[in-house]
N, C-alpha and C positions, 0 to 999 in steps of 0.2 A: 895672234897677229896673222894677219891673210896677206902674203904674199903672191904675187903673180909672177908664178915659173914661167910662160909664155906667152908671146905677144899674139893677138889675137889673128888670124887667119882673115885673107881679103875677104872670104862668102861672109862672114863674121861681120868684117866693118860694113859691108853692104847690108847685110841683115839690119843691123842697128842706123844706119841711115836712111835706109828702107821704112822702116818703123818711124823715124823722126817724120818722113813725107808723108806714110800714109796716116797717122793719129791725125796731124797737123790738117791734113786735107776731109779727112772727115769728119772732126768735130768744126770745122768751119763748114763744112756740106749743113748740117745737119741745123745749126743755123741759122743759115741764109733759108734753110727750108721753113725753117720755124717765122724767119721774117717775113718772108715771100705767105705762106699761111694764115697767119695773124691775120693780113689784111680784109682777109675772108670769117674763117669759123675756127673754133677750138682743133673740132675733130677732125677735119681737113688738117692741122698741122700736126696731129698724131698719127692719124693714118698714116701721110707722108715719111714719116721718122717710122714708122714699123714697117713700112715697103722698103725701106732703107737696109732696115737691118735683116728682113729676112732676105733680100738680096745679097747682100752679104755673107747672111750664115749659106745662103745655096751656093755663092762663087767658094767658099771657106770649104765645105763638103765638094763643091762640083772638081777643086784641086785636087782633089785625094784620087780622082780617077788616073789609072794606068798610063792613060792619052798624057797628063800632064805628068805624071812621076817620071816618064821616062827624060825629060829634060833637066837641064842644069837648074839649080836655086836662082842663078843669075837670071837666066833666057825666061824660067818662072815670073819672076818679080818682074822682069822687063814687059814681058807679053802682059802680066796685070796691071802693071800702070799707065800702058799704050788701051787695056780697052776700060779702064778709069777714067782716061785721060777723054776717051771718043763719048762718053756717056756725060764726062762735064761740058762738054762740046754742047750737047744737046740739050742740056738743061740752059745752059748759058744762051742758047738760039731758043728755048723754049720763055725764058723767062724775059728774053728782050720786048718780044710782042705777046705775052700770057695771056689769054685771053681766059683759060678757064684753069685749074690746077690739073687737070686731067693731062694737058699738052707737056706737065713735068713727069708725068711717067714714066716712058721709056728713057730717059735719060737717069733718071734714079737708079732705075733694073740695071741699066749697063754698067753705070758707076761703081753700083753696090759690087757687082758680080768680079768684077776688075778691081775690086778692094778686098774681098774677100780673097782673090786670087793671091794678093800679094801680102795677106797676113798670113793662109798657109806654108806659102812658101819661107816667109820670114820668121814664123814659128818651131819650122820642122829643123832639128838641131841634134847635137851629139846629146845623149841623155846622161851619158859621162860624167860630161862637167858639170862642176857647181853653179848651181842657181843661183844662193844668198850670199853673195861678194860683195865685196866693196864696190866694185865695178860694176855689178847690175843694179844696184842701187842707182848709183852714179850716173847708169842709163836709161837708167828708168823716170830719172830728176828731168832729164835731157828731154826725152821724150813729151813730160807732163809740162814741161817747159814751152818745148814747140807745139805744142797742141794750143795752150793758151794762149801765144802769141798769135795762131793764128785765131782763136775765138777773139781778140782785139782787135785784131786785123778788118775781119767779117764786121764785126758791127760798127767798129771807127766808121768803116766805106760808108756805109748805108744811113747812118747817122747822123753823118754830117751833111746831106744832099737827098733831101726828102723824094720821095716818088719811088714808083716800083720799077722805070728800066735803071735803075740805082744798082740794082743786086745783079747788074749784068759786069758790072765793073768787079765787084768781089767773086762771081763766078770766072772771069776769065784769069782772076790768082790764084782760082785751085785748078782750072785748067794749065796754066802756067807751075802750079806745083807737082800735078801729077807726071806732063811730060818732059820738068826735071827730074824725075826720078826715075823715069824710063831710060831717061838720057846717061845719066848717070852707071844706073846697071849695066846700059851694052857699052859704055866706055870703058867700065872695068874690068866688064867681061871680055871685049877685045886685046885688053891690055895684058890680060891673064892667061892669051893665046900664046 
């Protein structure tokens, strides 16, 4: 029987809420990219999804630099979901008047980079403790939970209101998710002053 001797540490509970926003907001990015594509070609909606993700694995390695270790997990995750947040800005302005896929580029790159920032940070943990708990489980259900909800979320919008400025309405709710989570970090982070 797996008992828990202690109650989990604030960096902790922000790590695992951190994680609820950022899954939630990417597999809804990812998408709205794939509906936003579709309308065009196959390989435009994979390219899109692999600019995605190596943006990501570069924000993921680009956190491991000195520049960012020397700051808090908290100020971490916050600064990555502020420039998460400025990159869904961009897609969201890009996808309102799209004229070609090429105009969701930069807004991909910043996104990714600014998600990648805040799963390093959400990753980097005591190596200490135990991994396979009742309670990583449990967070990890949580997780797989808000991630789906938000993959409903994305296609309910778009789905039910034909046309392409459609996915301007589901971009500005990962906009809207990413700087809750910003918001949420320098809250707690203040609070923890």
């Amino acid at each position: 029987m797996t008992t828990l001797t202690e109650t989990p540490s604030t960096t902790e509970k922000v790590r695992f809420t951190a994680g609820l926003f950022l899954f939630s907001g990417l597999v809804g990015q990812i998408i709205l990219l794939q509906i936003i594509s579709v309308h065009t070609r196959f390989l435009s909606a994979v390219a899109l999804t692999v600019l995605l993700l190596i943006a990501f694995a570069g924000g993921n390695l680009g956190a491991c630099w000195a520049v960012f270790q020397r700051k808090s997990v908290l100020t971490r995750i916050y600064l990555g979901f502020l420039i998460s947040s400025a990159g869904m800005l961009f897609l969201l302005l890009a996808s309102h008047g799209a004229a070609s896929l090429s105009s969701l580029v930069p807004g991909i790159i910043i996104s990714g980079l600014g998600q990648g920032m805040v799963l390093q940070a959400m990753t980097e943990k005591n190596r200490s403790t135990v991994f396979f708990s009742r309670w990583s489980f449990c967070r990890a259900g949580l997780v797989l939970l808000g991630a789906m909800l938000s993959a409903v979320i994305c296609l309910v919008i778009p789905a039910n209101n034909v046309g392409m400025s459609v996915s301007t309405y589901a971009f500005s709710v990962l906009v809207d998710l990413s700087l809750t989570g910003a918001i949420y970090a320098k809250i707690i982070k203040h609070d923890s002053l």
